[in-house]
C-alpha angles and dihedrals in degrees: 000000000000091000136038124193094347108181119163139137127200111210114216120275098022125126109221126195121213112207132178148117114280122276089031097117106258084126097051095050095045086065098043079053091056097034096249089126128020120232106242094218124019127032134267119211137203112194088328106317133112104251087163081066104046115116116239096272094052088045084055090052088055104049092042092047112030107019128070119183133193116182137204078253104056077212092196133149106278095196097046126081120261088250082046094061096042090044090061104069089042090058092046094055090058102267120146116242104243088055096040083053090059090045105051089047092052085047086049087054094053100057090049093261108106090124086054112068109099094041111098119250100237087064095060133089113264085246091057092042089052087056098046083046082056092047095049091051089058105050102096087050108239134191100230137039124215116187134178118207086316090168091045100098104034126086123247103271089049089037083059101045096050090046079062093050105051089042094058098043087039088063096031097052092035093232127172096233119189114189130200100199139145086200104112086201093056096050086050092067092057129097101221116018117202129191132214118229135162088336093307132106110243114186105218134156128244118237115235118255119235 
C-alpha cells in the first residue's frame, strides 16, 4: 500500500506544492488525481462527483476536459511542430482544426514562444520544449494543472523561467495547480506546501532561501 489515511482537499484556485523525497509516491497521487490510476480503497472527488467511480469513457472525458498535465518528461511529439503539438489534444477533445490552430498559437503566445510554432520541437532547448508541453496542457482549457517535477530536467536559467510561467498562467487562468517538485523555489511560489511521508500528507512550510 503506497498511502495510508490519506485525506486531503485542494480549494479552487490554490496552488499547491507537492514536496518529498523520491519514491514517496507524488508521482503516484498526481495520476490518481488525474485518473490515470484508480485507488484501489477510498474515493477521489472532482466538485462533488466521483471521479473514483467514472467508466473509462467518462475518465477520458476528464482527463481530456478538466486535467492538464505536464510531466518531468515533457513526453511531446519530436517530429511534430510546436502548434502541432499543441493542436493534438485540442482535436481529440472534439475541436475543429481551424479553431484549435488559433489557439494553440495564442497558447504559444502565452508561454513566450509565439516565434517558435512551426519549428519542430526536437529542434528547441529543453526549457522551450517544457513550456510548449505547458501550452499544450492548457489548451483545452481546463480547470485544474497537474505537473510532475516540470522544472526537474531543466538548468537553473530555463527552470526559472518555467517556474514564472506557470506562476503567472497558474493566477491569470485561475487554475487549481498541484506541483510535484524537489525545487525549494518552486514550492515557494506556492500557496500551501504538503509534504509526502510514509505514505501521509504532512502541511509544512518551506524555509526561504537566502
Amino acid at each position: 500500500m503506497v498511502f495510508e489515511d490519506l485525506n486531503f482537499e485542494v480549494r479552487s484556485g490554490e496552488l499547491v506544492a507537492l514536496v518529498g523525497e523520491s519514491g514517496a509516491g507524488k508521482t503516484t497521487l498526481l495520476n490518481l488525481l488525474a485518473a490515470l490510476d484508480t485507488p484501489t480503497r477510498g474515493e477521489l472527488y472532482y466538485r462533488g462527483e466521483r471521479v473514483s467511480g467514472f467508466g473509462d469513457e467518462r475518465r477520458a472525458s476528464y482527463r481530456n476536459a478538466c486535467i492538464g498535465f505536464v510531466w518531468q518528461a515533457h513526453h511531446l511529439l519530436p517530429e511534430f511542430t510546436a502548434l502541432e503539438n499543441v493542436v493534438l489534444p485540442q482535436l481529440i477533445g472534439g475541436r475543429g482544426l481551424s479553431a484549435a490552430r488559433v489557439r494553440a498559437r495564442e497558447m504559444l503566445a502565452e508561454v513566450g514562444l509565439e516565434r517558435l510554432g512551426e519549428r519542430r520541437v526536437g529542434e528547441l532547448s529543453g526549457g522551450e520544449q517544457q513550456r510548449v508541453a505547458l501550452a499544450r496542457a492548457l489548451a483545452n482549457q481546463p480547470a485544474v494543472l497537474l505537473a510532475d517535477e516540470p522544472t526537474g530536467n531543466l538548468d537553473r536559467r530555463n527552470a526559472e523561467r518555467v517556474m514564472e510561467v506557470l506562476e503567472r498562467l497558474h493566477r491569470a487562468r485561475k487554475l487549481t495547480s498541484v506541483l510535484a517538485t524537489h525545487n525549494l523555489e518552486l514550492a515557494q511560489r506556492a500557496d500551501r506546501t504538503l509534504r509526502l511521508e510514509n505514505g501521509k500528507l504532512i502541511e509544512t512550510v518551506v524555509p526561504r532561501l537566502r
